[in-house]
N, C-alpha and C positions, 0 to 999 in steps of 0.2 A: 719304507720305500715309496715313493712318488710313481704312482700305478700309472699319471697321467702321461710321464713321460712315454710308455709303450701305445696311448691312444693313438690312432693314426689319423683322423680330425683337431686334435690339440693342434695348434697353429695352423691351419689352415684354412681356406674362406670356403665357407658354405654356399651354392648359389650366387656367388659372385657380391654376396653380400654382408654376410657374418662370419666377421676373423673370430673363432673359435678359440678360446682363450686357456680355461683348464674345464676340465671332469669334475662335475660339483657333486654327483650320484649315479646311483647305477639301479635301476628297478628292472622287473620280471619282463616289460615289454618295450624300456626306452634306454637311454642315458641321455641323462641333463648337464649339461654346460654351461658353464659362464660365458658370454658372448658380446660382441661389441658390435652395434649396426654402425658400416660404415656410413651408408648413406644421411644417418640423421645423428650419430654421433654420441648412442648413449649407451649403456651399460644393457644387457637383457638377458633369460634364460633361454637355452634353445634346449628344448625336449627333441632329441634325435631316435627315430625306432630302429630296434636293433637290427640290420641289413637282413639277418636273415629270417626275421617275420615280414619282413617290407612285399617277399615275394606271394603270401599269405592275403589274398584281397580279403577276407572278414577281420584281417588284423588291421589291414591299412584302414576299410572303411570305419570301424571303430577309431581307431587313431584320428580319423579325420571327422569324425562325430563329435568327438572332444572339442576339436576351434570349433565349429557353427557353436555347440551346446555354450561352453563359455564366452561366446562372441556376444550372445544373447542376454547374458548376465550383467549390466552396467550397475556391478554393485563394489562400494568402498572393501568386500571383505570376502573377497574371489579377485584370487589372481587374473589378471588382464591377460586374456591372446592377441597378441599384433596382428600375426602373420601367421598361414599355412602353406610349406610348397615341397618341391623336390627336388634333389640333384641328383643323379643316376641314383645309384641303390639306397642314397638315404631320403627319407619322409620324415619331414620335421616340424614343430611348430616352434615360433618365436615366442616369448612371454615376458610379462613384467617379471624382471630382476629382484630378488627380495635378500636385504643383507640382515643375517641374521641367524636364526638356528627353529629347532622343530619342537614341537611340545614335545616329543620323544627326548629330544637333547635335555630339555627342563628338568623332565622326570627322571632320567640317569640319571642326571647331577644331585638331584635336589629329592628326590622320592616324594613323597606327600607335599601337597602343598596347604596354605591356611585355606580357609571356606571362600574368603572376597575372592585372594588372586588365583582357585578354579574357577568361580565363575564371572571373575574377568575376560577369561578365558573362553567359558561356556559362550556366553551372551555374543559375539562377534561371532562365532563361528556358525550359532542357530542364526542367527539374522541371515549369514551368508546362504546358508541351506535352504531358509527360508525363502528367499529369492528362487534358489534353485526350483522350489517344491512347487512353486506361484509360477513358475513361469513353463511346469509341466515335467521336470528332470528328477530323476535319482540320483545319489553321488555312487552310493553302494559301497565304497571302499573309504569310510570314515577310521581312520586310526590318527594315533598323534603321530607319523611319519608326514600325515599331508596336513596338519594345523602347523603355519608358519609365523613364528614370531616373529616383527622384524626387530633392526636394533634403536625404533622411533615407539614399540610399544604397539604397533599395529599388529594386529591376529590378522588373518587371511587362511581362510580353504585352499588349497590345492590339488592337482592332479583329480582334473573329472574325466581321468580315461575310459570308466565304466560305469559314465554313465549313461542311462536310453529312458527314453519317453516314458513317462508314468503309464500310458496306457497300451504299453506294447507287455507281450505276453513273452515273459523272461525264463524259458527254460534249459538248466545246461543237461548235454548229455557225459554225465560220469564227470565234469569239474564242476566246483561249485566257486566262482567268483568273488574277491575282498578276503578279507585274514582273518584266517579261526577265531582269533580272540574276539573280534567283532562282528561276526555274523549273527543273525537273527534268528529266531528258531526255524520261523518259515523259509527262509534261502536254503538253510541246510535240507530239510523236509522237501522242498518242491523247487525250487531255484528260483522263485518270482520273488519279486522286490515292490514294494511301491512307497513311499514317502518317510511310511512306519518302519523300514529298516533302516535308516539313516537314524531316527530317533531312540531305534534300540542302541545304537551304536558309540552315539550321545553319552544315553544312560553308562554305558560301563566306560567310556573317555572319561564321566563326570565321576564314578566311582576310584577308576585309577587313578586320577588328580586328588581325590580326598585322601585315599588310603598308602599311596605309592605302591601297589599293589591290582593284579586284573583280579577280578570276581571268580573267574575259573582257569583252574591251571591244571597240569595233567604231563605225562611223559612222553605222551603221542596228542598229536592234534584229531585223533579217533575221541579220546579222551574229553578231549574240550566239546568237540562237538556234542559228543554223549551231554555234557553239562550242560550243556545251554540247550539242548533239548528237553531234560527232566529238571533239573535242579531251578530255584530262581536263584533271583540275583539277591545274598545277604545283603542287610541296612549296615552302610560304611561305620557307623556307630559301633556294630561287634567289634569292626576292627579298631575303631576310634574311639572309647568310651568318653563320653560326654559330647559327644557332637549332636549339634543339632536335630532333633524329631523331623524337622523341615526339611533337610537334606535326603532323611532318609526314605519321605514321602517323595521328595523328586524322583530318584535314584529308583524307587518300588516305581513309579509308575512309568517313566521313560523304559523299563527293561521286563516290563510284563511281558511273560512266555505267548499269552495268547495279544496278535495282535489289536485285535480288537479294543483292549481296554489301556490301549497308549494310547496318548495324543496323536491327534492324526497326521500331522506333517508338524515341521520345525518351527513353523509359525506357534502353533496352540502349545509346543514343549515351552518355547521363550516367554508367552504370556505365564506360563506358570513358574518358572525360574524368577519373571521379575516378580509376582506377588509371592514367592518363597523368602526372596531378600528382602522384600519388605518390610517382613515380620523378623527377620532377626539383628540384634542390637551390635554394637560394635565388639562388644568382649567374644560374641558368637562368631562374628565374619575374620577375626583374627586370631582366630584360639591357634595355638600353637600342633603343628601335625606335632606325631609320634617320636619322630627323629630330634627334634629342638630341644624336646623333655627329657632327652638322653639324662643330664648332667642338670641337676638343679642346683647345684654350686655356683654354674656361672650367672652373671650377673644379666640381669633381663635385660634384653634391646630395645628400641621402639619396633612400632609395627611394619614400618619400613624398612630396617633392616632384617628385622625377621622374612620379609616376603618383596623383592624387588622384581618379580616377574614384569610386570607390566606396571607401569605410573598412570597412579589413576589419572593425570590431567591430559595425559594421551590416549587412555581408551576411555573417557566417557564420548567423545565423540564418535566413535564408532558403536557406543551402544544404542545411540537415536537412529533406531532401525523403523520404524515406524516414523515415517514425513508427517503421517495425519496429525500426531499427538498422542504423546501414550505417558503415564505419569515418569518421572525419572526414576532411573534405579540408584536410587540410596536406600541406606537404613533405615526403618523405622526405629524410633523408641519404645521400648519395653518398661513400662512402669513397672512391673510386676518385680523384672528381678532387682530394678533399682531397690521399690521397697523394700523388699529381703533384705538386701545389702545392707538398706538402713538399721531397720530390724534387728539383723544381730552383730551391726555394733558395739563398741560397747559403752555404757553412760556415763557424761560428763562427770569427774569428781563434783564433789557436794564443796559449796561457796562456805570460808569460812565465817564464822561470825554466829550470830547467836540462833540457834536451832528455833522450828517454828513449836515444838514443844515446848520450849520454856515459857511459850505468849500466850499457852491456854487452850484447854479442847475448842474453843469458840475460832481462833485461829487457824487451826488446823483444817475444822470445817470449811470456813472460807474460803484456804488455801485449795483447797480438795475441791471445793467448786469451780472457782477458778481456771484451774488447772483442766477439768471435766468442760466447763463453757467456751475456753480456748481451743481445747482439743476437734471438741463438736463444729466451733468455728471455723477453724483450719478443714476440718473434713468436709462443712458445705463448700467451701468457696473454693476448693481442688475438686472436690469428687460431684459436689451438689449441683456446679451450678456447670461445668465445663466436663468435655470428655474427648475424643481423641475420632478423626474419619477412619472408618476401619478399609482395608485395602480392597477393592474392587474391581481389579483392572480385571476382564475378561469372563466377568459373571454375567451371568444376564441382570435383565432389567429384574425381573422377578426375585432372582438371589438378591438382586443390588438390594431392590426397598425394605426383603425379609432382615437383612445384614443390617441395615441403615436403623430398622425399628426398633432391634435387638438394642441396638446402643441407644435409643432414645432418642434418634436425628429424623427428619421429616426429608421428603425427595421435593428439593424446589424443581426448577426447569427442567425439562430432557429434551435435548437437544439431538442431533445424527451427526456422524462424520464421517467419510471416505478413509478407510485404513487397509494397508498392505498388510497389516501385520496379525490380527486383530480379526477374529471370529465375528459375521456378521450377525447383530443382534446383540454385542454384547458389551461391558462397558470400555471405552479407550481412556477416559479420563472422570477425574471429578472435580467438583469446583463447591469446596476448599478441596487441594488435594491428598494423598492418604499419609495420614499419622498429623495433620494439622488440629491443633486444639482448639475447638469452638465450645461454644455453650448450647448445655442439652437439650436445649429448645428449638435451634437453631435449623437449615435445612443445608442439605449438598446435593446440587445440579448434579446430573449425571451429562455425558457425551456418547451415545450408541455408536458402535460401528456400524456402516451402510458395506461395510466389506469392502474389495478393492477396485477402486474405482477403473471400468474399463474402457474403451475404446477401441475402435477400428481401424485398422492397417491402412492409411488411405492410397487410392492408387497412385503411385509415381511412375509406372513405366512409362517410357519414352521422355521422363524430365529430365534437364540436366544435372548434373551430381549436387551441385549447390543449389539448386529448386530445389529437388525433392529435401534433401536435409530440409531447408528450411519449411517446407511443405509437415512432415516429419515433428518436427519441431512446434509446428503452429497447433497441432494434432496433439500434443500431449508427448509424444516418443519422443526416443533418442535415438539420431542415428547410430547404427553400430557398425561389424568391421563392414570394410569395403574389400573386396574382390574384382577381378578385372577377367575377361574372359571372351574370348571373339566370337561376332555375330557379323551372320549377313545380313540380317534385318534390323540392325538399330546401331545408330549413327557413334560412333567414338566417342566417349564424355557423356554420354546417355544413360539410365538406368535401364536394365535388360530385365530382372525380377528383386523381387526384395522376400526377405524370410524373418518373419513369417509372411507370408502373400498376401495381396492385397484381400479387405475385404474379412481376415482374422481378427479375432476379438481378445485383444492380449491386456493386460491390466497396464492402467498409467504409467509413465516413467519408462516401460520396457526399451530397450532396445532392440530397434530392426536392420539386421545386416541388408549390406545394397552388393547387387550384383551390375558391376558397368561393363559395357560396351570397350573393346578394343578397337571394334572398326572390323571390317574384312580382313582374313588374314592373307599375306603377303607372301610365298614362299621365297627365300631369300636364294637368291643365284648364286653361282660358283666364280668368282674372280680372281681367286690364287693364282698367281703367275702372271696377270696382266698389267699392265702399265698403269697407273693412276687414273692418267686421263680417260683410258677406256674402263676402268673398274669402275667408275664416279661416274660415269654416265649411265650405264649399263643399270647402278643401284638406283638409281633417280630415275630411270624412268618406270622401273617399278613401286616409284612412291617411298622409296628408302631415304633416310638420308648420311649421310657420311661423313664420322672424324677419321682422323688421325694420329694413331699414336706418337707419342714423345721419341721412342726409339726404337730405332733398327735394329731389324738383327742378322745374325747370317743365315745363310737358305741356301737349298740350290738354283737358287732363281737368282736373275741378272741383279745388279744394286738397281734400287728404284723401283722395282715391280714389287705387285702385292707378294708379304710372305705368307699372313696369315689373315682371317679373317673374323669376327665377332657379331652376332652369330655365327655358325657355318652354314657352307649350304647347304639348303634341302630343311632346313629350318623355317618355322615359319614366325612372322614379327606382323606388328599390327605397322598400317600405314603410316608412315612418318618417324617410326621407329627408326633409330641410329644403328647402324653397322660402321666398327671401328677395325681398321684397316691398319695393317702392321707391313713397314715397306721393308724390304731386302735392302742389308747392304751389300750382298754380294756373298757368293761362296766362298766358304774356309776353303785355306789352301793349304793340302797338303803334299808330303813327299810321296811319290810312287815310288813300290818295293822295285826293285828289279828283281822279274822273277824268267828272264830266257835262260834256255838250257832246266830248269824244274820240269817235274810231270804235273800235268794238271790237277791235279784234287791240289797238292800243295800249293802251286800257285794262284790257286784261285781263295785258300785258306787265308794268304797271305793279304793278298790285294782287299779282299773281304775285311780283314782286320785292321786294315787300312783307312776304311770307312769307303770302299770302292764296291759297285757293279762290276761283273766279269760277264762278258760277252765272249762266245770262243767263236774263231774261223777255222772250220776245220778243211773246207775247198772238197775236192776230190781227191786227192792224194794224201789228206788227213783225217778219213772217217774212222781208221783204225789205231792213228797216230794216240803218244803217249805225252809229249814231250812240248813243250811251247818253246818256237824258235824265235817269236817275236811277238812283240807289245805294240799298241797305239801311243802310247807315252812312255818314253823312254824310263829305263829308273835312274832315277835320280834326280827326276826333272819334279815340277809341283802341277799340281793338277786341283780342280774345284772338288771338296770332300759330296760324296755321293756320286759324282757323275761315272761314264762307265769308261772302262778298260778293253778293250778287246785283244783278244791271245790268239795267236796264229797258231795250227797245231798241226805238227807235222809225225 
């Protein structure tokens, strides 16, 4: 059954601006919508809070922590917030529209996935967090319910309803925050949260995508939590035999019980996911999950159809999460297991014709040398003279040259770079880059991170909205959302403050939300009922100004006069604000009941149903009276609907 049909927002306009289209979800403190903005004509999600937490201010202000925290984030791989406002009892935000389905939907379907298309998966979603963690945020509530795939191959984060400032002190009394499966030891223990419980949460997302399967499971979520407080997190290998060693070392360290010995935010998890991929070859990033292996009768696929999650030529561009420069994530080559491979082979049949035994021990010797000087040949000139940059991103300088010497390579130039991503002091790039085959003599530049480069908020109040952008802009930022809000002291079209405030030292590229000026507010007058000509002047000279609608309607007011009006009065609108004026065409006419000779309750039952006022004259000789002897309008006659009746009562 179609639940949206009972919605009672489905088809209707939000705020006078979003027609409400259907019910796309339903969570613990919103429901989300498909939605259409009239004013600009595009498709969007509207997260609405359930009316009856709206009345709840630590539910609203959280809800409304969500648009600033995501306003702030101008990143490819976090959902966009438009808008935040209100219409009577609902609080809502607008948002990028995403068509498509959840990592959750993936996993239903699909259970395990290959190693590439999880951390296809993986790598967008840390980059996105990684923003988050950089710009001061927790998500808290990482599940694949809020990782959105769309249907172009873009990953995006979702739903930052809970999250608050890394440096605020996060304690619940008796709830603990985000979904058993992915709570951290410490949230469950204390309720505090900071960067490192997004990355635990990481860790068992990256476990459940390898194994189709969570790391702890139980009958009560007493149970789960018990496990993730004692238990670690098994290497997906138990579950997967033959997977990768690499995986298993991410997996151990993203979900280590003590925080301490995880990477510190989403940033240093992704530096180590990409030098994880590095090192494994293609037979490894597409090994087939559990489920494929059901049935070794059928006939094998490509690796593309075994795994169409995500098309690698639409998410390597979301994996350039690092601006500064960081190596790409592809595979390396793995000599090692190729030689295996080679190794056991097995050898060419023997050429017909005449054996080297029959041409003499002298031959043979030959042959044997031969065979021994080629070999030795072949082994300098692969192994002797060339060898392979081993993978560096994110070691230090000191790791890099120990690494670099180990293989035989010398450190040419060291250079610095600015990186968002990228641990300051450590390496972002090398030059040749890693798994390129040089000669072991040879040397490879390194690129240091200078860490992310920062800058200061500069002051815009009192600019106009296009100054300061551009001011903003010339600065390094990006403007972010805009808000409108009235002020006595700073002029309409003006900047009133900006967030982060001026003066904050936020890292490059950040976006800073502008707070403008309305202007003075204007309380809008009452002109229902008056004439045009005196409604239109009346709003004008308080600074208003005035359409028209297209059409009349009926009122009890004469045709011509105001029926309704947009705003109402006793509202307030910024100066030069439009108020849209709805004229009368005049009162519906209806029949009068004849009700003389009735006692009055009936007759007044009747007229009332009529869509009539009853006024009674009861005089002096009717204050005891039961009976109405006479009416102001006859029955049968027609009269304006709503105007009044009066009953003579005798």
């Amino acid at each position: 059954m179609d639940t949206t049909l009972q919605d009672p927002l489905v088809g209707q306009l939000l705020d006078g601006r979003y027609r409400v289209e259907a019910r796309i979800a339903v969570g613990g403190m919103a429901t989300v919508y498909r939605a259409v903005d009239t004013r600009l004509d595009r498709v969007l999600a509207l997260k609405v809070m359930h009316p009856a937490l709206a009345a709840d201010g630590s539910f609203v202000e959280r809800f409304i922590r969500e648009a600033k925290s995501v306003a702030r984030l101008a990143h490819p791989n976090v959902v966009q917030v438009f808008d935040q406002g209100t219409d009577g009892a609902y609080v809502y935000l607008a948002m990028e529209y995403i068509a498509g389905c959840t990592l959750r939907d993936v996993l239903r379907e699909r259970g395990a996935l290959q190693p590439r298309a999880a951390l296809d998966i993986l790598e967008p979603m840390l980059a996105a967090l990684g923003a988050a963690h950089r710009a001061g945020f927790v998500h808290r509530d990482m599940k694949p319910e809020n990782v959105l795939i769309g249907d172009d191959g873009r990953v995006k984060v979702a739903d930052f309803g809970l999250v608050r400032a890394v440096d605020t002190v996060t304690n619940t009394t008796g709830t603990v925050l985000g979904t058993v499966s992915y709570l951290a030891p410490e949230q469950i223990e204390s309720g505090s949260a900071d960067p490192r419980v997004d990355v635990y949460a990481c860790g068992i997302l990256l476990y459940e995508m390898l194994t189709g399967e969570k790391p702890h499971d139980g009958d009560s979520p007493a149970i789960v939590l018990y496990k993730h407080l004692h238990d670690d997190v098994p290497p997906p290998s138990a579950a997967v035999p033959g997977m990768a060693y690499a995986l298993d070392e991410l997996v151990a360290s993203a979900t280590a019980r003590n925080p301490e010995v995880r990477p510190y935010d989403a940033v240093a998890l992704l530096a180590q996911v990409r030098e994880a991929r590095g090192g494994l070859d293609d037979e490894q990033l597409d090994a087939l999950p559990p489920q494929a292996l059901a049935s070794e009768d059928q006939p094998a696929r490509g690796a593309e159809d075994r795994t169409s999650v995500i098309p690698r030529a639409l998410t390597s561009p979301t994996l350039d999460f690092a601006r500064a420069g960081g190596p790409p994530s592809r595979p390396l080559p793995v000599d090692e297991v190729r030689r295996t491979s080679r190794l056991q082979s097995p050898a060419p049949p023997p050429r017909r014709g005449v054996s080297l035994l029959r041409r003499g021990p002298m031959a043979v010797v030959v042959a044997v040398l031969l065979v021994l000087g080629a070999g030795a040949g072949v082994w300098y000139i692969n192994s002797g003279q060339f060898t392979r940059v081993p993978p560096l991103l994110a070691k230090t300088e000191k790791e890099a040259r120990e690494r670099l010497a180990d293989a035989g390579l010398g450190v040419g130039q060291v250079e610095e770079a600015y990186s968002d991503t990228v641990e300051r002091g450590t390496v972002i790039s090398t030059d040749p880059e890693a798994g390129a085959r040089i000669r072991g003599t040879d040397s490879v530049s390194l690129t240091l991170s200078k860490g992310p480069q920062t800058v200061r908020v500069p002051d815009v109040d009192g600019y106009r909205l296009d100054k300061a952008r551009s001011v903003l802009k010339d600065a390094g930022l990006e403007p972010g959302m805009v808000t409108r809000e009235f002020s006595e002291d700073v002029s309409e079209g003006f900047v009133v403050s900006t967030g982060p405030g001026k003066g904050t030292k936020v890292r490059a590229g950040s976006a800073v939300a502008l707070t403008v000026s309305k202007g003075s507010p204007v309380d809008v007058p009452e002109v229902v009922g008056q004439d045009l000509d005196a409604a239109r002047a009346e709003l004008e000279e308080a600074g208003l100004e005035v359409s028209i609608a297209a059409e009349r309607v009926t009122s009890e007011h004469d045709a011509g006069r105001v029926a309704r009006q947009s705003p109402e009065a006793g509202r307030e609108a910024a100066e030069g604000d439009s108020v849209t004026l709805t004229l009368s065409k005049g009162p519906e006419m209806v029949p009068v009941p004849d009700v003389v000779g009735d006692r009055v309750d009936e007759a007044t039952g009747k007229l009332e149903a009529a869509g009539f006022r009853v006024q009674e004259d009861r005089g002096l000789l009717g204050l005891f009276g039961d009976t109405v002897k006479a009416q102001s309008v006859p029955g049968g006659d027609t009269a304006p609907k709503g105007s009044t009746i009066t009953l003579k009562i005798r």
